[in-house]
C-alpha positions in Angstrom: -5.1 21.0 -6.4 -3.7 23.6 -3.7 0.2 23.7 -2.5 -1.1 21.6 0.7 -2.5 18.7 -1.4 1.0 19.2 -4.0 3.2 18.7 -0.9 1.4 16.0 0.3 1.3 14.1 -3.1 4.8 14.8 -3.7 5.7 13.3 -0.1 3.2 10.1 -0.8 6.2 9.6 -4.3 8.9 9.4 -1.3 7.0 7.2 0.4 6.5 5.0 -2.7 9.8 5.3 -3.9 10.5 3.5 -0.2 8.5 1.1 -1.0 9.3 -0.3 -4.4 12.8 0.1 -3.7 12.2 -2.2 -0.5 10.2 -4.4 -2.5 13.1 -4.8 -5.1 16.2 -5.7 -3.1 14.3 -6.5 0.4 13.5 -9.9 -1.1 17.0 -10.5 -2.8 18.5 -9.4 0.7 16.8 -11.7 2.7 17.3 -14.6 -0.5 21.1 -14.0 0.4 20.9 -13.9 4.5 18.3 -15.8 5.3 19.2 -19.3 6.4 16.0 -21.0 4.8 14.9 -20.2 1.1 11.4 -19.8 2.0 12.3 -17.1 4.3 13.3 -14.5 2.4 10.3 -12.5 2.2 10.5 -12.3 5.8 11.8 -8.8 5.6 9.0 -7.7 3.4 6.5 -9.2 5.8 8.1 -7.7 9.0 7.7 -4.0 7.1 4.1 -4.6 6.9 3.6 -6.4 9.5 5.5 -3.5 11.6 3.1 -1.3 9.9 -0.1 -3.4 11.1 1.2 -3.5 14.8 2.1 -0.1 14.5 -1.4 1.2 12.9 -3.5 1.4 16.9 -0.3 3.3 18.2 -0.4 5.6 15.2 -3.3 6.4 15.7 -3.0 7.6 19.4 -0.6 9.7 18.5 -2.2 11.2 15.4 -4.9 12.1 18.1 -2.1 13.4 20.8 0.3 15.3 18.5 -1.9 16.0 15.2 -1.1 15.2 11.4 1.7 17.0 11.3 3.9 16.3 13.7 2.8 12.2 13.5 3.8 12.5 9.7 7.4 14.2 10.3 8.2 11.6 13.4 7.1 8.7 11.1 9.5 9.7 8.5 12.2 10.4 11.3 11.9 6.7 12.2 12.6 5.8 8.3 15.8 7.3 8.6 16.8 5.5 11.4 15.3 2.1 10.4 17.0 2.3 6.7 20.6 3.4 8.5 19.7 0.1 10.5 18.6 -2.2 7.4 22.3 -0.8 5.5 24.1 -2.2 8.8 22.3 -5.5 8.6 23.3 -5.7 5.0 26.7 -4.4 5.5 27.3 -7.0 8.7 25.2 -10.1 6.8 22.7 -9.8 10.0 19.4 -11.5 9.3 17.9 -10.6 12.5 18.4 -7.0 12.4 17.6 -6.8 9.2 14.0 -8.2 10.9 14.3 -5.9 13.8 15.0 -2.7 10.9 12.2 -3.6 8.7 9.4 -3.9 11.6 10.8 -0.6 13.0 10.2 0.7 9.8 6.5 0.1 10.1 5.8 2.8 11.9 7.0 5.1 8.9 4.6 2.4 6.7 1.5 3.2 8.6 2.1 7.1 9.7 2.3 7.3 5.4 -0.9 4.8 4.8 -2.5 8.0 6.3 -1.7 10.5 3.6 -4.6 9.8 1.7 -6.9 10.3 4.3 -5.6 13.9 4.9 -5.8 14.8 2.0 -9.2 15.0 1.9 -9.4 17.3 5.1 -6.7 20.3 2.9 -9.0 20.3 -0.1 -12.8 22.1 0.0 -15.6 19.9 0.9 -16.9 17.6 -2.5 -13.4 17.3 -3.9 -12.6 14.0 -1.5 -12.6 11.5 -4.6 -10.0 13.6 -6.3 -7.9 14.3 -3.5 -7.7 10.8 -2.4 -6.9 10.2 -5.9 -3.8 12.6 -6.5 -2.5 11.8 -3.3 -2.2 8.2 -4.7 -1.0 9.5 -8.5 2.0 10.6 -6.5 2.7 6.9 -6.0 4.2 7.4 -9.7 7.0 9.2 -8.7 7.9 6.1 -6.7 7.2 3.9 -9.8 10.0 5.7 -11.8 12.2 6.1 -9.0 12.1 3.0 -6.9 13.2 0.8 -9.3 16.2 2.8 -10.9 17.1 3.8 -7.5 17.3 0.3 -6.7 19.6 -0.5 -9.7 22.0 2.5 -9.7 22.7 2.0 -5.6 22.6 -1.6 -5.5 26.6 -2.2 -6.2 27.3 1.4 -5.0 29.2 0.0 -2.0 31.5 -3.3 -2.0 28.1 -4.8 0.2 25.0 -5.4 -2.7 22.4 -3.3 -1.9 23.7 -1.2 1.3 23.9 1.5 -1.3 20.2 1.4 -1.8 19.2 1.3 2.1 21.7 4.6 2.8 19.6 6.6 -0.3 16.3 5.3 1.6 17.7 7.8 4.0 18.2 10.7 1.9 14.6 10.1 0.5 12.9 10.2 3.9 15.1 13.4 4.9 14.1 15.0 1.6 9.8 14.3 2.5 10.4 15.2 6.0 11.6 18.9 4.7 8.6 18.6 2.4 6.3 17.5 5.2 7.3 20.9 7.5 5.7 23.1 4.4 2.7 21.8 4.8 0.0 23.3 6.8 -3.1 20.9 8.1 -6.0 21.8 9.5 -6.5 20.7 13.5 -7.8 17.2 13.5 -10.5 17.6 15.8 -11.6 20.3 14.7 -14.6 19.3 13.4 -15.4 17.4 15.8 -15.2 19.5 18.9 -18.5 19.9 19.3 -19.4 16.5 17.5 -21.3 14.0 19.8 -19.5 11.3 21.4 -17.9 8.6 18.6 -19.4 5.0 17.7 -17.7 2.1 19.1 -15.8 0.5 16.5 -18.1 -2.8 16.9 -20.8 -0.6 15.7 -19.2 0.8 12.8 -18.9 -2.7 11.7 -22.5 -3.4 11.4 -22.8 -0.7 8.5 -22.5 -3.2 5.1 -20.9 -0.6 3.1 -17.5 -0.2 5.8 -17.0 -4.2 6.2 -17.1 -4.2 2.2 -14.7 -1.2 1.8 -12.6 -2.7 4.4 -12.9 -6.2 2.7 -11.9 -4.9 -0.4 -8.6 -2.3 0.2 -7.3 -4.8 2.2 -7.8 -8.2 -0.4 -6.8 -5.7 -3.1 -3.9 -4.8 -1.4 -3.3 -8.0 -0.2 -3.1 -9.9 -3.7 -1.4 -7.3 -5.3 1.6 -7.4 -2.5 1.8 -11.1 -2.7 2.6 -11.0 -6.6 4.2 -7.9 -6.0 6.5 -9.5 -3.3 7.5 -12.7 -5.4 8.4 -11.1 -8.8 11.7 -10.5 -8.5 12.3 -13.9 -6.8 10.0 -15.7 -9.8 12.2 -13.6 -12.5 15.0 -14.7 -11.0 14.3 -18.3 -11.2 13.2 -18.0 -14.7 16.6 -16.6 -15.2 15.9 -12.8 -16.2 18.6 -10.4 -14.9 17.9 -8.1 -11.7 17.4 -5.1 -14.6 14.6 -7.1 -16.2 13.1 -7.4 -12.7 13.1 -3.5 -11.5 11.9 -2.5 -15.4 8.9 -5.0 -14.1 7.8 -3.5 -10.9 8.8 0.2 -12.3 5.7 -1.2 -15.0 3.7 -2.0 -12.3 3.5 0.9 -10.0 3.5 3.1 -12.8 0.0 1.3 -13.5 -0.9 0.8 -10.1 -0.9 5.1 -10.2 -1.3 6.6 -13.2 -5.2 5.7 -13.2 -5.6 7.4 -10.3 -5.4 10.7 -12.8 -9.1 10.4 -13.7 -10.2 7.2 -11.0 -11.6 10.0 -8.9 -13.4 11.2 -11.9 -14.9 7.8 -12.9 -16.5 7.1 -9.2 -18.0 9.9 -9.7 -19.7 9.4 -12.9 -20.6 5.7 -12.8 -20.6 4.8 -8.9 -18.1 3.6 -6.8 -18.9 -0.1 -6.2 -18.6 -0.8 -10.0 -15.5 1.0 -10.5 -14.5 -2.1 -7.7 -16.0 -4.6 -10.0 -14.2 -3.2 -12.8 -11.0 -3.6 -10.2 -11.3 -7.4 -9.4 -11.9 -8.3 -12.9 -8.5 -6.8 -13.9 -7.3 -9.1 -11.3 -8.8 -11.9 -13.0 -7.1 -10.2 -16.2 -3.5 -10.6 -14.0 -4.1 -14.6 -13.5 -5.1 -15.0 -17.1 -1.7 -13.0 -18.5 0.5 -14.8 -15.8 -0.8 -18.2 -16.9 0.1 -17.6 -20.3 3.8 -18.0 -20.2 7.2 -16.6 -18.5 9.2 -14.3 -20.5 9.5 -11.1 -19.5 6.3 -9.5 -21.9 4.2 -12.0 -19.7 5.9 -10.5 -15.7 4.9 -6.9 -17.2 1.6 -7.9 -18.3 0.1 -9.5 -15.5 1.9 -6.6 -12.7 0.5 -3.8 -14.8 -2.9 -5.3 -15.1 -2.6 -6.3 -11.1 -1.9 -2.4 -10.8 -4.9 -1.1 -12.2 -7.0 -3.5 -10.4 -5.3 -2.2 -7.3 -5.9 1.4 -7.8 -9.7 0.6 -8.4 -10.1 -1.3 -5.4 -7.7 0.6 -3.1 -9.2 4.0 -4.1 -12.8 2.7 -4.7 -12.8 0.8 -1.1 -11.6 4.1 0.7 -14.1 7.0 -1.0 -16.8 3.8 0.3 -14.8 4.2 3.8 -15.0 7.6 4.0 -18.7 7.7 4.1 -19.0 4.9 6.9 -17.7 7.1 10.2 -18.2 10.6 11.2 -15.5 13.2 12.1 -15.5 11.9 15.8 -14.7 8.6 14.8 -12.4 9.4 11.9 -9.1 7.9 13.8 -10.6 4.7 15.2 -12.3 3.8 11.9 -8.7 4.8 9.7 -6.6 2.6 12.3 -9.5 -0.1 11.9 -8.6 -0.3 8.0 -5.0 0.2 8.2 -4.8 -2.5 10.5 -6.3 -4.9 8.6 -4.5 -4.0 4.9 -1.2 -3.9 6.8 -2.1 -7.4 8.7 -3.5 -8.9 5.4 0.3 -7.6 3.4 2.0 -9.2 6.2 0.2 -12.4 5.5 0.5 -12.8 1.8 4.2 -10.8 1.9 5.0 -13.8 4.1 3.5 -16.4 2.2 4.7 -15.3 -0.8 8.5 -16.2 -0.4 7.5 -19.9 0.8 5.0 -19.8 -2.1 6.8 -19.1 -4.9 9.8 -21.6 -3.7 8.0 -24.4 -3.9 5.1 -23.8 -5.6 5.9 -21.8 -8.5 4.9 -18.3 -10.1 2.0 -20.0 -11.8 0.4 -21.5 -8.6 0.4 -18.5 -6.7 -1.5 -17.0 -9.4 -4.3 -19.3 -9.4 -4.3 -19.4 -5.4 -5.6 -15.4 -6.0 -8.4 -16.4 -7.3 -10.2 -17.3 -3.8 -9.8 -14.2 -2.5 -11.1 -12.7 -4.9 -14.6 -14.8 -5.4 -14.4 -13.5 -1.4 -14.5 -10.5 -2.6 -17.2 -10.6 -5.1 -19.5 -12.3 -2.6 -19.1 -9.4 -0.6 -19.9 -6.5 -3.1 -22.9 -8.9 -4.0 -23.7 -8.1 -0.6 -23.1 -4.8 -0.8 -25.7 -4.4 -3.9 -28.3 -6.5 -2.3 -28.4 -4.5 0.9 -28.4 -0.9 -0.8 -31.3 -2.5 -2.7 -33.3 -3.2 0.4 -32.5 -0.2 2.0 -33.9 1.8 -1.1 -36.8 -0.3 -1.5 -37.8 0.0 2.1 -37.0 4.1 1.9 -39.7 4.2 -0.9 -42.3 1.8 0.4 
C-alpha cells in the first residue's frame, strides 16, 4: 500500500457507492416511469450499456490524455449525468432518464479502469494485491450505497431525486481525490516496446479468451441478480429498507474477500481460486431456491458476491499476463467491452425476467452460463497441460 494505490482505492468506494446506490433506486425509478413493467431495468442497462459503447472511446483517450486526466473527465461526466438523472426524476421523464444513465457510462468505464492502474503505482510483483485493494475499496460503496440510498430517497417531495443530487457530491468528492494522485506515464514502458499485437491475435492465447470469458459471465450473473432484487423483494412484499440492507450484504461480500483474494492466487493458483468462484455461484442458486424471506435475498447475494470477487479478480490477474505493455489499452478496452456489453444484457433482461418469470427462475436460468464457464476453464487446464507436456518432451 502507498498513498497512490490509497487514493485510488478510496476513489474505486465512490465509484461503488454510484453504483449500488444506482442499482437501488434506478430500478424502482424506472418501475414508476416506465410505461411497460418489464422495462424498468432499462435504466440499469443503459448505464452499462453506456459504459460498453463507451469502453473503445475510453480507451483513445486514456492513450491521448493519460490516466489522469481520463479518470478526472470520467467523473466530470458523473456530475453532469446524475444532475440529469435528478431532472428526469424530478420531471417524470423516462427518456432522459435513458439519455442520463447511458451518458453516465462514460464515468462507468473510465472507473472499470482503476484496477488496472493500480497495478502500474505499486512495485513490480505486488499486481495480485493491488488489483485486490483497489477492489476492497468497493466496500466503502457496500456501506454507503445503500444508506445513501435510503436517507436521500424522500429528501425532496420527488422519491429518489434526493439520491441522484448526492451522486453529485460523491463524484465531486473522487474527482478532488483523483487530482492527488500521481500516475506514472502510460507509455512509458512501452516507448521503446515493439509494435503491439492485433487484438485478433491476442485472442488466440487460451488463457485471455478464458479470463475474458470469465470477468465478464461473473459479472454478468452477478448484475442480473443484482439488478432484480429490489424489484423481487418488492413483490415478495419486503419494505425498500429490507431491500438496501440486502444489496449493502452483498457488496460487502462481493469486497471484503478481496482482503486476502490476492493472497490466495498466489498460494494455490489462479484458475482454481475461479473454480472455487463458480461454485459459490452454484452455492447462490441453491440458497435462492430455498425460499423467500429476507434470510434467503441475503444468502444467495452474499454468496453471489464472493463468487464475484473470485472470478472478477481471478479472470483479470489471468488477463494481465495475456498482452504486453504496448498492447495494454487495446487488450483492457477488449475486456471492458465485453463485461460492460454482457451487464447490459442480463441488466436488461433481468427486469422482463423477473416480471414474468419470477426470482426463482432467473436463478436457475444462471446455471447455463455457468456450465459455459466451466467448459472453458476445462479448457484452460487441458491446454496448459499440453503446453507443459510438450515444454518437457
Amino acid at each position: 500500500m502507498n498513498r497512490n494505490l490509497l487514493l485510488l482505492t478510496l476513489c474505486q468506494g465512490l465509484f461503488f457507492t454510484n453504483n449500488v446506490t444506482f442499482i437501488a433506486i434506478n430500478g424502482l425509478v424506472g418501475l414508476q416511469l416506465a410505461p411497460l413493467g418489464w422495462m424498468a431495468t432499462l435504466p440499469l442497462t443503459a448505464y452499462v450499456g453506456g459504459g460498453a459503447l463507451a469502453a473503445p472511446l475510453v480507451a483513445r483517450h486514456q492513450r491521448a490524455y493519460g490516466r489522469k486526466r481520463c479518470f478526472q473527465l470520467g467523473l466530470g461526466v458523473a456530475m453532469v449525468a446524475a444532475a440529469l438523472c435528478a431532472l428526469a426524476a424530478w420531471t417524470h421523464s423516462f427518456p432522459l432518464l435513458l439519455v442520463a444513465t447511458v451518458l453516465a457510462g462514460y464515468y462507468n468505464a473510465n472507473a472499470q479502469l482503476y484496477r488496472f492502474a493500480a497495478i502500474e503505482v505499486v512495485d513490480d510483483g505486488h499486481k495480485e494485491r493491488a488489483i485486490s485493494w483497489v477492489l476492497a475499496g468497493g466496500i466503502i460503496g457496500g456501506v454507503v450505497g445503500p444508506n445513501l440510498a435510503t436517507a436521500t430517497r424522500d429528501a425532496l417531495p420527488q422519491p429518489f431525486t434526493g439520491a441522484y443530487i448526492a451522486l453529485i457530491v460523491v463524484a465531486l468528492l473522487a474527482w478532488l481525490l483523483m487530482r492527488r494522485i500521481e500516475f506514472p506515464p502510460l507509455h512509458a514502458a512501452s516507448a521503446t516496446a515493439e509494435r503491439g499485437r492485433p487484438l485478433r491475435e491476442l485472442a488466440k492465447q487460451p488463457a485471455f479468451v478464458v479470463a475474458i470469458v470469465a470477468a465478464a459471465l461473473g459479472y454478468g450473473v452477478m448484475n442480473l441478480l443484482m439488478a432484480a432484487t429490489p424489484i423481487a423483494m418488492q413483490q415478495c412484499g419486503h419494505p425498500f429498507s429490507a431491500a438496501a440492507l440486502v444489496l449493502e450484504a452483498h457488496v460487502l461480500a462481493m469486497f471484503t474477500p478481496s482482503f486476502f483474494t490476492g493472497v490466495l492466487i498466489k498460494r494455490v493458483g489462479v484458475v482454481p481460486v475461479m473454480v472455487i468462484g463458480a461454485l459459490l455461484n452454484l452455492a447462490c442458486v441453491l440458497f435462492a431456491l430455498s425460499g423467500q424471506e429476507v434470510m434467503h435475498f441475503a444468502g444467495a447475494l452474499a454468496t453471489l458476491g464472493v463468487g464475484w470477487n473470485f472470478l472478477y479478480i481471478g479472470g483479470t490477474t489471468l488477463f494481465t499476463e495475456t498482452y504486453r505493455a504496448s498492447e495494454k489499452t487495446t487488450a483492457q478496452a477488449a475486456m471492458d467491452t465485453s463485461v460492460l456489453g454482457t451487464m447490459a444484457i442480463t441488466s436488461f433482461s433481468s427486469g422482463a425476467l423477473v416480471t414474468t418469470g419470477g426470482w426463482q427462475s432467473m436463478n436457475l436460468g444462471t446455471l447455463v452460463p455457468m456450465a459455459a464457464l466451466a467448459l472453458c476453464l476445462g479448457w484452460l487446464v487441458r491446454s496448459r497441460m499440453r503446453n507443459q507436456n510438450a515444454t518437457v518432451s
